[in-house]
C-alpha positions as CSV (number, residue, x, y, z in Angstrom):
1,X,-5.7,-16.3,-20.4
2,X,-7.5,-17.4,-17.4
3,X,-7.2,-16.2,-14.0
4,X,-4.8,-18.0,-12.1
5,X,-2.3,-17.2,-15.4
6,X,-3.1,-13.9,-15.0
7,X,-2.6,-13.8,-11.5
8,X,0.4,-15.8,-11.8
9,X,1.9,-13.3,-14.4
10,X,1.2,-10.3,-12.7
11,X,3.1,-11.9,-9.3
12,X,6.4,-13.2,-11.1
13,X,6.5,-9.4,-12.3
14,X,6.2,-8.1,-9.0
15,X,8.7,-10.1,-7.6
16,X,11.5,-8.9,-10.7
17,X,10.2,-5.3,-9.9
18,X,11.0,-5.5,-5.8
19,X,14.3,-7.8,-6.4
20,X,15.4,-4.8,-9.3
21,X,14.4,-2.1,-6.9
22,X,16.0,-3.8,-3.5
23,X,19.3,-4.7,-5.2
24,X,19.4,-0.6,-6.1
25,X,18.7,0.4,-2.8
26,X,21.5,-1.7,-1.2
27,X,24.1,-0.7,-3.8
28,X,26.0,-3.6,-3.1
29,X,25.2,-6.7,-3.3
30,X,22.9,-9.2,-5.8
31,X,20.3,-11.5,-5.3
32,X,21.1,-15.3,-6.1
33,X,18.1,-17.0,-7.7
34,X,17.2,-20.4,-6.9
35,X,14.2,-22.3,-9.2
36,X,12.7,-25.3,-7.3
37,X,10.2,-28.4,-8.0
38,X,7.5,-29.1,-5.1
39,X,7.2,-33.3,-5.4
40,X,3.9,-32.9,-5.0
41,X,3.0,-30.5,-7.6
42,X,4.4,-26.9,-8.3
43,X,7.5,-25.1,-7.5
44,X,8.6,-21.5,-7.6
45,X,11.9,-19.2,-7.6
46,X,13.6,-18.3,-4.8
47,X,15.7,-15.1,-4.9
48,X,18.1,-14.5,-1.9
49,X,20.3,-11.4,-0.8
50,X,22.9,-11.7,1.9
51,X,25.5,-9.6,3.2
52,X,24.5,-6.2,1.3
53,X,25.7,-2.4,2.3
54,X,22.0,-1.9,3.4
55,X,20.0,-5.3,3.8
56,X,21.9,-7.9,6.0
57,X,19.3,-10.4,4.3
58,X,16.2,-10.1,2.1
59,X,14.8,-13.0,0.1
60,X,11.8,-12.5,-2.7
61,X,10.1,-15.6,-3.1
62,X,7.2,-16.4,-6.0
63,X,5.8,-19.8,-5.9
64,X,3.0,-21.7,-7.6
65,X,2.2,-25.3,-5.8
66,X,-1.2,-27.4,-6.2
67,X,-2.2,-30.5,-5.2
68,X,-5.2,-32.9,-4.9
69,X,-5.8,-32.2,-0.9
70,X,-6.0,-28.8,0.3
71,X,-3.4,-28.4,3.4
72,X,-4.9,-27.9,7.2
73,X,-3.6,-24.4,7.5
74,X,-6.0,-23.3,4.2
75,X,-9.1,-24.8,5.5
76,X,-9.1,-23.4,9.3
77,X,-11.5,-20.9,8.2
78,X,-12.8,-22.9,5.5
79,X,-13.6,-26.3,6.4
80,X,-16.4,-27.1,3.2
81,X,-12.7,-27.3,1.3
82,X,-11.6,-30.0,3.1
83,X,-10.5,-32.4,0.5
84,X,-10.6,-30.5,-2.7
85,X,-7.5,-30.1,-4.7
86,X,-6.1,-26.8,-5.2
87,X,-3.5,-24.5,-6.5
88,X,-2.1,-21.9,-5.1
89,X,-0.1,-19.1,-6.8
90,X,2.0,-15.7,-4.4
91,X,4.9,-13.7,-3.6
92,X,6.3,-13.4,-0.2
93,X,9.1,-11.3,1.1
94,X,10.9,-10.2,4.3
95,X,13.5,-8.2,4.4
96,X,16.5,-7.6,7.5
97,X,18.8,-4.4,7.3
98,X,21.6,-4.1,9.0
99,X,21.2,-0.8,10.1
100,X,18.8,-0.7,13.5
101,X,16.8,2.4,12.3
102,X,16.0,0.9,9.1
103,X,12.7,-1.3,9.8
104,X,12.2,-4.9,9.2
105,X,9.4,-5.0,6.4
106,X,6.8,-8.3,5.1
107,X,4.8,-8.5,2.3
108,X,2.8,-11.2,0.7
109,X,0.5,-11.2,-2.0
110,X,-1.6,-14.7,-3.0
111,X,-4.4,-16.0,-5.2
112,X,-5.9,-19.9,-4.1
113,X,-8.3,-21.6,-6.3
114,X,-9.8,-24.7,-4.7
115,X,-11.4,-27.6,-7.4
116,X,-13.1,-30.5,-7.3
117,X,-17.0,-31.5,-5.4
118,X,-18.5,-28.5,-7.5
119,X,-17.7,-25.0,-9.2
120,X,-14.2,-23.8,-8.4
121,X,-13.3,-21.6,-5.5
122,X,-11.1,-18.7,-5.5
123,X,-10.0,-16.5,-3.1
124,X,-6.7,-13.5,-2.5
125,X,-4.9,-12.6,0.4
126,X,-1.9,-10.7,1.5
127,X,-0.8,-7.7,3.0
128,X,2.6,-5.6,4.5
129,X,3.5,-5.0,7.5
130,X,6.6,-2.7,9.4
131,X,8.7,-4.1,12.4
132,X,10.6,-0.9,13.4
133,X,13.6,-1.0,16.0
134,X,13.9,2.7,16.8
135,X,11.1,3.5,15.2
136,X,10.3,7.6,13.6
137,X,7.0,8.5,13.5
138,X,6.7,10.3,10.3
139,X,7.7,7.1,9.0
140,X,5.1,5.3,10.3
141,X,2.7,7.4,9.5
142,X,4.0,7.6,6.3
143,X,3.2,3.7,5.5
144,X,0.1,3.9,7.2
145,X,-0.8,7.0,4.5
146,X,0.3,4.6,1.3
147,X,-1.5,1.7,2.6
148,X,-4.8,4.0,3.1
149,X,-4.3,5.5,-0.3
150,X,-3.7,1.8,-2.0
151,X,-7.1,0.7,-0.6
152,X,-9.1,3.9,-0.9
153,X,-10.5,3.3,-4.6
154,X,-11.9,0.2,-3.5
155,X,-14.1,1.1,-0.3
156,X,-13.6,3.5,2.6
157,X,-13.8,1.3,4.9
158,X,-11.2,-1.1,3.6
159,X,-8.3,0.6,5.5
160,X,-9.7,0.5,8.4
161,X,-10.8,-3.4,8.2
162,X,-7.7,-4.5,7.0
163,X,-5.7,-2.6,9.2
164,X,-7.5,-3.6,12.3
165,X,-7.2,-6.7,10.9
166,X,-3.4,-6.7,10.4
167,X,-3.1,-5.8,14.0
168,X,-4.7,-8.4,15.6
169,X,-3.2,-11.1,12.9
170,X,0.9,-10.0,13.8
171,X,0.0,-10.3,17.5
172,X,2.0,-12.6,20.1
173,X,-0.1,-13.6,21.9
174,X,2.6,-15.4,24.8
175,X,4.5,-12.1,24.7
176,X,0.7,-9.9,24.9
177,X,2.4,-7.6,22.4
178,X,2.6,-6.8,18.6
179,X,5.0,-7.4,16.2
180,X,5.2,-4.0,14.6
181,X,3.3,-1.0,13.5
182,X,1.3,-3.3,11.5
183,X,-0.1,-1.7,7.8
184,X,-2.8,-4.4,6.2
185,X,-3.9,-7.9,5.9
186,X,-6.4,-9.5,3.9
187,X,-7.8,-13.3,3.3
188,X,-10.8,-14.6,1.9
189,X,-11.3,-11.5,-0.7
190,X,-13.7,-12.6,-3.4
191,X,-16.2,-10.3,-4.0
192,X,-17.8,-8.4,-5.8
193,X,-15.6,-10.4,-8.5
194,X,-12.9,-11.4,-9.9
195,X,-11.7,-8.3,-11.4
196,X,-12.1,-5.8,-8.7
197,X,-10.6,-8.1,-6.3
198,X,-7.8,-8.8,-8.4
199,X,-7.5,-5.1,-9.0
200,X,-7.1,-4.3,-5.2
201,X,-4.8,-7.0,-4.8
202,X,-2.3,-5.3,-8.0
203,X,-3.0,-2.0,-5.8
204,X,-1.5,-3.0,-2.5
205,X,0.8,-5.6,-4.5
206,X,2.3,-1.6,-6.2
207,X,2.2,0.1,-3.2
208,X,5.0,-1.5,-0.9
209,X,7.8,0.0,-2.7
210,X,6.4,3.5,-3.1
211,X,5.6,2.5,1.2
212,X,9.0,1.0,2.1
213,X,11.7,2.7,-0.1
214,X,11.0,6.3,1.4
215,X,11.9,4.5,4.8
216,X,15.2,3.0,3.8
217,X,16.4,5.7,2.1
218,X,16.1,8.3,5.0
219,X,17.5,5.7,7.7
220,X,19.9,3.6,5.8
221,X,22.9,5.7,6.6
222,X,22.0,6.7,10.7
223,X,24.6,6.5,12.9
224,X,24.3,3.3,15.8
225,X,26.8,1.5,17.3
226,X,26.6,-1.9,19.7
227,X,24.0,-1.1,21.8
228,X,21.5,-0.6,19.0
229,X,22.7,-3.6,16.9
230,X,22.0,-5.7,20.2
231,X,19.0,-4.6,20.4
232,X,17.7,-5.1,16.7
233,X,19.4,-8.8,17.7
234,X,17.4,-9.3,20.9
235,X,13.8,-8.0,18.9
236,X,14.7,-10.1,16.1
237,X,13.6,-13.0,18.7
238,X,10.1,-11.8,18.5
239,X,9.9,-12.0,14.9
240,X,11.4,-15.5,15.0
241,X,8.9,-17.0,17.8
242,X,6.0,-15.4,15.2
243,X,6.6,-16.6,12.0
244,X,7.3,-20.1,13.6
245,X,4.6,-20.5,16.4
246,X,1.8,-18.3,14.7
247,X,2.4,-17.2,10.6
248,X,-0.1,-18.7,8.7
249,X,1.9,-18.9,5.4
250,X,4.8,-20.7,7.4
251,X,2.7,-23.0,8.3
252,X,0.8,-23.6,4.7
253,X,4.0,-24.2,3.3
254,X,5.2,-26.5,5.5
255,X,2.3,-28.4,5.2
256,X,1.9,-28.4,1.9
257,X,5.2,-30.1,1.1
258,X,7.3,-27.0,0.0
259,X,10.6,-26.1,-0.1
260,X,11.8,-25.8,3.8
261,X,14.9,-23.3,2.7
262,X,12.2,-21.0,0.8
263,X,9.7,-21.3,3.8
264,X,12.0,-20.2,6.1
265,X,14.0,-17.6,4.2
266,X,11.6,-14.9,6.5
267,X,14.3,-16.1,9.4
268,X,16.7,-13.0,10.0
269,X,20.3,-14.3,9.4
270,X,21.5,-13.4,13.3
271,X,18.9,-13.1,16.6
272,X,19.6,-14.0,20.0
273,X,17.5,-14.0,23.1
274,X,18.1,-13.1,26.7
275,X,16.1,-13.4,29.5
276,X,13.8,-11.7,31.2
277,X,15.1,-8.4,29.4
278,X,13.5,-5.0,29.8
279,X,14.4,-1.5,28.4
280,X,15.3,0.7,31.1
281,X,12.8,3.6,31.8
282,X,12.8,6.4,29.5
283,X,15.5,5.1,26.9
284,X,14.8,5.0,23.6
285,X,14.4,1.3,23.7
286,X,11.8,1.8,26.1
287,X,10.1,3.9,23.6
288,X,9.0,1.4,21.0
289,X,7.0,-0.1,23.6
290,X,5.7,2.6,25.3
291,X,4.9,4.6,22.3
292,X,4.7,1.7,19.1
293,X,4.1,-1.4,20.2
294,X,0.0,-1.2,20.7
295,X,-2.6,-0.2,18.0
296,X,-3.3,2.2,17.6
297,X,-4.8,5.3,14.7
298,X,-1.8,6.3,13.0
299,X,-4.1,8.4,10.6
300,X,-6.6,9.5,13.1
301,X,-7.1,11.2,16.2
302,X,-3.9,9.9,18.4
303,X,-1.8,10.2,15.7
304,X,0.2,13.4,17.3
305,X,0.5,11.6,20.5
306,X,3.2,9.2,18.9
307,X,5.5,12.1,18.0
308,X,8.8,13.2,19.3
């Protein structure tokens, strides 16, 4: 088996294992699977859930797409691969509660070899990330703890890198503000080799349940009423204006020639904006800005000054 199969193998798996795992967490409803061809080369499986007694909307989505010309998006940072063809194999999943005190959570996990004008070129990326409304501190410190603990085998300072990392990546820049909490995000990992990287990414790729499900299940049944729920609506914006003005992957996908419904299945099912909003002082809305909404070390010595 060579790697991109065993890459490949190891993501379709994943993506079975977190559908399975989300469609017991909601209790209600299923996932609808849609397989797709890219024109250009490739295609993937869509899995979509919608309406559920926990997640309003969550879509898993594996893909596989290559092509002779590597899209802009992949050679930002890499313009020697202008030109060569490529493939491209990863899972990538957002997932919307209903409920405002359950978090908003993103993961993506992908492997790109690039071919052609001399030996091949392969690289993984990925990462999670949490997008709290009213957010609970030992929650976040919680993810923060399974994300240091996923990356500790493979370098102490890999947390730390990838977290910073994650933090200035899910930042809006127009709005001078982050998206979330953050957690990690990697790109360009390729050495020392192939295994060890591949092993990392299979150890972050296993740790966003064991991360996320803790969460759900302690904040899926808290009590909120229309205040909250227009709240979640009006911070949903943010995570809109991201994924379409800034997310890399968005953008890959779109240039690559992929499926526009799967690209966009990260787009919560209802949002609205209003203008020129701000929490009142001292509310708990207030809070997630006040008290979330910078970087900060969740692990580390300001950890305690988050709590309340």
């Amino acid at each position: 088996m060579n790697q991109l199969d065993e890459v490949k193998e190891y993501l379709q798996a994943l993506q079975i294992r977190i559908v399975t795992e989300l469609e017991q967490l909601d209790g209600r409803a299923r996932f609808r699977s849609d397989s797709w061809d890219r024109p250009g080369g490739g295609g993937g499986l869509t899995c979509m859930l919608a309406g559920g007694g926990v997640f309003e909307q969550a879509g898993v989505g594996f893909s596989h797409v290559f092509g002779d010309t590597m899209p802009a998006s992949a050679t930002r940072n890499r313009p020697d691969l202008a030109g060569r063809g490529f493939q491209a194999v990863g899972v990538s999943l957002v997932i919307h509660p209903a409920n405002p005190y359950v978090p908003t959570s993103h993961a993506n996990f992908r492997f790109f070899n690039a071919q052609g004008k001399g030996a091949p070129v392969w690289w993984f990326g990925g990462g999670y990330d949490l997008t709290p409304f009213y957010p609970f501190h030992e929650d976040v410190i919680h993810w923060h703890r399974t994300a240091q603990a996923a990356c500790a085998p493979f370098g102490a300072e890999l947390y730390s890198r990838y977290k910073k990392w994650c933090d200035e990546y899910f930042y809006l820049k127009h709005r001078q503000e982050p998206r979330g909490v953050g957690g990690l995000f990697f790109d360009d990992v390729n050495e020392p080799d192939f295994a060890d990287c591949f092993a990392f990414l299979q150890a972050v790729g296993d740790s966003f349940l064991p991360a996320y499900r803790p969460i759900v299940k302690k904040r899926r049944n808290h009590p909120y009423g229309e205040r909250q729920r227009e709240f979640q609506l009006y911070r949903r914006g943010r995570y809109v204006e991201f994924n379409l003005v800034y997310d890399r992957g968005t953008l890959f996908g779109l240039q690559s020639g992929g499926r526009t419904e799967s690209i966009l299945m990260s787009l919560p099912p209802r949002v609205r904006w209003q203008y020129d909003w701000r929490p009142e002082e001292g509310s708990p809305e207030s809070r997630l800005y006040t008290d979330f909404l910078r970087p900060r070390d969740w692990l580390g010595a300001d950890a305690d000054s988050a709590r309340g």
